[in-house]
C-alpha positions as CSV (number, residue, x, y, z in Angstrom):
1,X,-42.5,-31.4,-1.6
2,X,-41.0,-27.7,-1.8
3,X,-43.4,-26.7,1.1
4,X,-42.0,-29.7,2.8
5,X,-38.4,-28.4,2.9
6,X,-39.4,-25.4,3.5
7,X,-41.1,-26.2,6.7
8,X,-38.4,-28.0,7.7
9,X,-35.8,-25.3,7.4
10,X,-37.8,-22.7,8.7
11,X,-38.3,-24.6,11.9
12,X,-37.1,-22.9,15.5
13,X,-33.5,-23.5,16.4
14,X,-33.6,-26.1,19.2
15,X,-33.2,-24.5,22.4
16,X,-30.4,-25.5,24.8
17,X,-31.2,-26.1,28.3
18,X,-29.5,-25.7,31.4
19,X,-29.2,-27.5,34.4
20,X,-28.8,-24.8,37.2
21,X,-28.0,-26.5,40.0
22,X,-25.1,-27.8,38.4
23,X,-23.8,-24.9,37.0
24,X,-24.2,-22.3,39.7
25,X,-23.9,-22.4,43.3
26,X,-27.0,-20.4,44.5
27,X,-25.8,-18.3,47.6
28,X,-29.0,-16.8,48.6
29,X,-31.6,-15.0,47.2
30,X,-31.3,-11.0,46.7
31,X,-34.4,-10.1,45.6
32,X,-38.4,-11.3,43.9
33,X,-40.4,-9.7,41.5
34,X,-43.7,-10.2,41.1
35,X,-42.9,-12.7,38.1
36,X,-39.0,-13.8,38.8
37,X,-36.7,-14.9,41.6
38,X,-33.4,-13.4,42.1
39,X,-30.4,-15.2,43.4
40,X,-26.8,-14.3,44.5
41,X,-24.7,-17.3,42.5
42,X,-21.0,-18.4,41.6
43,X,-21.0,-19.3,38.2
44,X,-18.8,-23.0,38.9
45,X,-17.7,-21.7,35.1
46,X,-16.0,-18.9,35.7
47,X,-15.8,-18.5,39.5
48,X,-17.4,-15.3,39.1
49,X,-20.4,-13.6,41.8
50,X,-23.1,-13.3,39.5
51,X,-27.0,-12.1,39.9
52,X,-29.3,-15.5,38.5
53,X,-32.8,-13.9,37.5
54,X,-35.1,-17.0,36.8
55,X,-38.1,-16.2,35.8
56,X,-42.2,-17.9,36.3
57,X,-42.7,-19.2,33.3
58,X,-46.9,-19.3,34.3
59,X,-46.9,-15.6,35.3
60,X,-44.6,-14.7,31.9
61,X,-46.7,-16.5,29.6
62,X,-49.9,-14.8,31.4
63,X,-48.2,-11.4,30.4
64,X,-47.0,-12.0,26.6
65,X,-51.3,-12.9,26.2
66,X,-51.8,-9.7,26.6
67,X,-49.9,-9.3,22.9
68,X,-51.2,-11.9,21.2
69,X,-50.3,-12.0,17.3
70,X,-47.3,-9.5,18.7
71,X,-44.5,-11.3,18.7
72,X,-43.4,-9.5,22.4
73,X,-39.7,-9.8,22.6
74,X,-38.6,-12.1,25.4
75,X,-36.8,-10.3,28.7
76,X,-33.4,-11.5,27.6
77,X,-33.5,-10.6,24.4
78,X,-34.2,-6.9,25.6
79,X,-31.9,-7.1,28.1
80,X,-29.5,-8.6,25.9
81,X,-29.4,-5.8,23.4
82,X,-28.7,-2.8,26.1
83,X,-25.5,-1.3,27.1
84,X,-24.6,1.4,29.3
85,X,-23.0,2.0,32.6
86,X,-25.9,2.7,34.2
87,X,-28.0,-0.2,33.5
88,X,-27.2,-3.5,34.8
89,X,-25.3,-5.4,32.4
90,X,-26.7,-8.8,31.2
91,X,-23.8,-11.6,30.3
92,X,-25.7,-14.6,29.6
93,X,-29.7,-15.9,28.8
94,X,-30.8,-19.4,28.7
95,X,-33.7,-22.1,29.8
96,X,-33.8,-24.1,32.4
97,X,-34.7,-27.7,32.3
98,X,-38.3,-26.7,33.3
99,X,-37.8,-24.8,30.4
100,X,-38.0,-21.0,32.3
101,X,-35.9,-18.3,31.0
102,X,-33.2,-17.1,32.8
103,X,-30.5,-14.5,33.1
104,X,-27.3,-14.0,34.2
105,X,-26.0,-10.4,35.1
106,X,-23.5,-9.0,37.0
107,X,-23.8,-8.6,40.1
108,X,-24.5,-5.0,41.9
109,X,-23.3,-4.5,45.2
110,X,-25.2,-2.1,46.9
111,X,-29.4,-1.3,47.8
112,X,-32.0,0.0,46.2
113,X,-32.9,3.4,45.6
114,X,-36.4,2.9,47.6
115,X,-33.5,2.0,51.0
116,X,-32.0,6.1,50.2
117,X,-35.5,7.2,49.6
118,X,-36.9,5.8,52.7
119,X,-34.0,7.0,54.9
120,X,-32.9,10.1,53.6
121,X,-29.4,9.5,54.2
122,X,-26.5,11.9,53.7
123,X,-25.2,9.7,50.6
124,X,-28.9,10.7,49.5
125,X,-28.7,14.0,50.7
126,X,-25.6,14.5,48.6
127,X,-25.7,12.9,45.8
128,X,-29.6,13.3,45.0
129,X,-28.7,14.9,41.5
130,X,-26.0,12.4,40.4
131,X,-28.9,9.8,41.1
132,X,-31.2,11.9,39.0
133,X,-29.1,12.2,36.2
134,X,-27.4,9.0,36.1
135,X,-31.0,7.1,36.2
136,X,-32.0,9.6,33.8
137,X,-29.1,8.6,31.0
138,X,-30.1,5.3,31.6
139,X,-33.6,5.9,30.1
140,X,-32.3,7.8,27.6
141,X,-30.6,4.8,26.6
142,X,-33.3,2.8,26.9
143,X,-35.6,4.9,24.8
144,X,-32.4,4.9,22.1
145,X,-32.8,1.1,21.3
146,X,-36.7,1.9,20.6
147,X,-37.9,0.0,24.1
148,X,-40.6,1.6,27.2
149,X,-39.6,0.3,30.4
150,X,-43.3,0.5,31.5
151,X,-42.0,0.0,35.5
152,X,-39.8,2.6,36.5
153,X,-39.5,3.2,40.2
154,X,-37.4,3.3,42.9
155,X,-37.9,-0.5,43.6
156,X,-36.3,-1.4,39.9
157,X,-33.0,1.0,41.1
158,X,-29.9,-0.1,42.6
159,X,-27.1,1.7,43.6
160,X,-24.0,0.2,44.2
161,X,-21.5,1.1,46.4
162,X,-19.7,3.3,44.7
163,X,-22.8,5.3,44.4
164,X,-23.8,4.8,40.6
165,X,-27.0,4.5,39.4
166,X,-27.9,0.7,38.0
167,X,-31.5,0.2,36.4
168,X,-32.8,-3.1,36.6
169,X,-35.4,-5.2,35.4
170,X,-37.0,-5.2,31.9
171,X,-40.1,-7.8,32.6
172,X,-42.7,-5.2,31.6
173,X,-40.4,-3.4,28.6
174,X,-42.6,-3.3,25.2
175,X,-40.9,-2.2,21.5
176,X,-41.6,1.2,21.5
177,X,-43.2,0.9,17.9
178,X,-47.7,1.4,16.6
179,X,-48.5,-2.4,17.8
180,X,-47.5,-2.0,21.3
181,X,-48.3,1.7,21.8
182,X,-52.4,0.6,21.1
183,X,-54.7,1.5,24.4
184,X,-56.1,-1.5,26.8
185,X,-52.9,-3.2,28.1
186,X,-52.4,-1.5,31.8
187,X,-49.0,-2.6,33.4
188,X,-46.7,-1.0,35.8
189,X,-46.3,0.0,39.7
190,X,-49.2,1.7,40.3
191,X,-48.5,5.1,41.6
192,X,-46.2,5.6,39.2
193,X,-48.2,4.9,36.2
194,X,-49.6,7.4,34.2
195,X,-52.5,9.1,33.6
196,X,-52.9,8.0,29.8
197,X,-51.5,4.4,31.2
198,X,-54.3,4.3,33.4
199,X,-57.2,5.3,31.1
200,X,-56.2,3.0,29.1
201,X,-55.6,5.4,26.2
202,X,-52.4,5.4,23.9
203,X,-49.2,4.6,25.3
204,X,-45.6,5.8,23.9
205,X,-42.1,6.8,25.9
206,X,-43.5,9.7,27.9
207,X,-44.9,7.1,30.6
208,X,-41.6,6.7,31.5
209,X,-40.9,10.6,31.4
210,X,-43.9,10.4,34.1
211,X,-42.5,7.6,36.7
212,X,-39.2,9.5,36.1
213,X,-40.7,12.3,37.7
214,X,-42.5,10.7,40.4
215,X,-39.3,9.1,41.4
216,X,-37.5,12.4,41.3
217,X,-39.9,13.6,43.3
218,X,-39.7,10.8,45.8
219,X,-35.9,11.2,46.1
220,X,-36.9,15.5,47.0
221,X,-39.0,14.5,50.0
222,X,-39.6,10.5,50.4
223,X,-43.3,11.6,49.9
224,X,-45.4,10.7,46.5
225,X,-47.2,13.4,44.4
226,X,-50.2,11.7,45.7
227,X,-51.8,10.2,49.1
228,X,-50.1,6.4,48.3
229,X,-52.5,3.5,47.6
230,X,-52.7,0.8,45.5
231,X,-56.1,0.7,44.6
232,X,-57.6,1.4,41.3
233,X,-59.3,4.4,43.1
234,X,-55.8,5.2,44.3
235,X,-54.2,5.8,40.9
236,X,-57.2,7.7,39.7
237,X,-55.9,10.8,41.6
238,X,-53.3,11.0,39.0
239,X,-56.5,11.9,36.5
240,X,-58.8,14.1,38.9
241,X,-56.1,15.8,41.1
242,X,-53.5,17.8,40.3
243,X,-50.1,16.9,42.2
244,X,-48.7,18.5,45.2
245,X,-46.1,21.1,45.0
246,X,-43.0,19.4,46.1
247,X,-42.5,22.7,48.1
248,X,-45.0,21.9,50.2
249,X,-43.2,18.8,51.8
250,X,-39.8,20.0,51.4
251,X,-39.6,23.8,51.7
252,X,-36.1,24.1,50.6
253,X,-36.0,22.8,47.1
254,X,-34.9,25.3,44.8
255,X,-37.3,26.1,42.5
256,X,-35.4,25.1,39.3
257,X,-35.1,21.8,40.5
258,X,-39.4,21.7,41.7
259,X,-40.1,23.2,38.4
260,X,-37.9,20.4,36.3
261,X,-39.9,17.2,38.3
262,X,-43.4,18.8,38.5
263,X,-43.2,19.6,34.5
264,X,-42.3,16.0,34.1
265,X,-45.8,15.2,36.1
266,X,-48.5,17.0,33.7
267,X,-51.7,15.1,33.3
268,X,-51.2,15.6,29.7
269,X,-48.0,13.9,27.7
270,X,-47.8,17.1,25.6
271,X,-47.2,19.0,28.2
272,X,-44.4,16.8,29.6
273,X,-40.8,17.0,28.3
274,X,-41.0,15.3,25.3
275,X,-37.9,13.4,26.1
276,X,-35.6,12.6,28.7
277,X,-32.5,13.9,26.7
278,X,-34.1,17.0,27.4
279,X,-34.3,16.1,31.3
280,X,-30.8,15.5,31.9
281,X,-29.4,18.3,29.6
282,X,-31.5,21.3,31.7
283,X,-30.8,19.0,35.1
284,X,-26.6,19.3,34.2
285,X,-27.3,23.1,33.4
286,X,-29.7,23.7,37.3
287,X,-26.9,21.3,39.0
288,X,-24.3,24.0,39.8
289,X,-26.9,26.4,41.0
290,X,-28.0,23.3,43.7
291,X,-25.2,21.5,44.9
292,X,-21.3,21.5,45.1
293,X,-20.8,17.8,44.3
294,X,-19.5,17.1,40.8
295,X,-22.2,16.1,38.3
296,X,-21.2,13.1,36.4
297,X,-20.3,13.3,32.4
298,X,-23.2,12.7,29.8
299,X,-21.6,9.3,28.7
300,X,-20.5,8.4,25.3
């Protein structure tokens, strides 16, 4: 009888659906991952302009196998427990009546980082550093509530348009505890994944110290530190190859900043920075040497 009531108080809280149809006004869609769909909505609640992430519940479940008998915490409950300026903030999770998560954030007006990379504009060419740094603070929060991103790259960065730095989308983010730092589970973009990420070998917060740096070095010269491919026998250049100076794509860097991004690219994580505090504090100190424009406060 005692194991009865137990069992019945220790049962799941029922989970509220939603009917999103009713409740948002889907505008048109802004963007798809490879496991979600992305909508620009008005919340008929509040009136307000609001990103809708839904995601595919066949492709999510596919993923949390991989940590079976892990207890993976959900997207939403990840992105819920984040907040900083530069990452986009989340206001609201749910299910849907087809019982897929969602989430509601706020909505970003701007492009992505891969747009400035791919053109090489002048907002790119002057504020470079400010994206740096401001993407950088955002991992550092990241890595503060004990998560890996596992997918950072230029794809999962918006700016908006008052040029700030807004990192997006935590479908791939583990705890950043033993369980989930165990070899065998190889997940990310792949030429920006690692070289220990794709060896399957142990895994902890300097994978993200390594995309970092690949998109640093991206933003330098719209080139990667490698021939691009997206092949297994692509990424393996990150193993057998070293990386190319950025110096030789973009002969003007100054060498502070080409030493900060290639150090950030070492096959080995003990050879990396060993964290990205350490990043953004020596790119503040290089930024005067490198440009005039005003490099934004470490925030609180």
């Amino acid at each position: 009888m005692l194991q009865f009531f137990k069992s019945l108080f220790n049962k799941n809280p029922r989970i509220q659906k939603v009917d999103l149809t009713k409740r948002f006004e889907l505008i048109g869609r802004v963007g798809q991952g490879s496991m979600s769909k992305v909508w620009r909505a008005r919340d008929s609640m509040t009136g307000r302009m609001v990103a809708l992430k839904i995601l595919d519940k066949e492709k999510t479940d596919k993923l949390n196998s991989r940590f079976k008998g892990l207890n993976k915490p959900t997207e939403s409950e990840i992105a819920s427990s984040l907040s900083h300026p530069n990452i986009v903030n989340t206001i609201e999770t749910g299910y849907t009546l087809e019982k897929e998560e969602f989430l509601v954030m706020e909505f970003v007006e701007g492009s992505s980082l891969s747009f400035f990379i791919e053109t090489q504009n002048e907002t790119m060419q002057q504020q470079r550093l400010n994206f740096m740094i401001e993407l950088g603070d955002a991992i550092e929060h990241f890595h503060s509530q004990k998560w890996i991103h596992r997918d950072i790259c230029p794809r999962n960065v918006l700016i908006s348009s008052d040029n700030h730095v807004k990192l997006i989308d935590f479908g791939l983010a583990v705890p950043n505890t033993p369980d989930f730092q165990q070899p065998g589970n190889r997940t990310g973009t792949a030429n920006y994944m690692a070289p220990e990420l794709i060896k399957r070998k142990k895994t902890d917060e300097r994978i993200d110290i390594f995309s970092y740096a690949v998109t640093c070095y991206e933003m330098c010269c719209k080139k990667l530190p490698w021939p691009e491919g997206n092949s297994l026998e692509a990424v393996v250049q990150h193993i057998n190859n070293p990386p190319n100076p950025i110096s030789s794509h973009y002969p003007e860097i100054d060498p502070q900043l080409e030493d900060f991004i290639m150090k950030g690219l070492a096959r080995e994580p003990a050879d990396r920075w060993s964290n990205i505090r350490q990043m953004t504090d020596r790119l503040r100190e290089i930024a005067p040497d490198i440009s005039s424009v005003k490099v934004p406060p470490r925030p609180d």
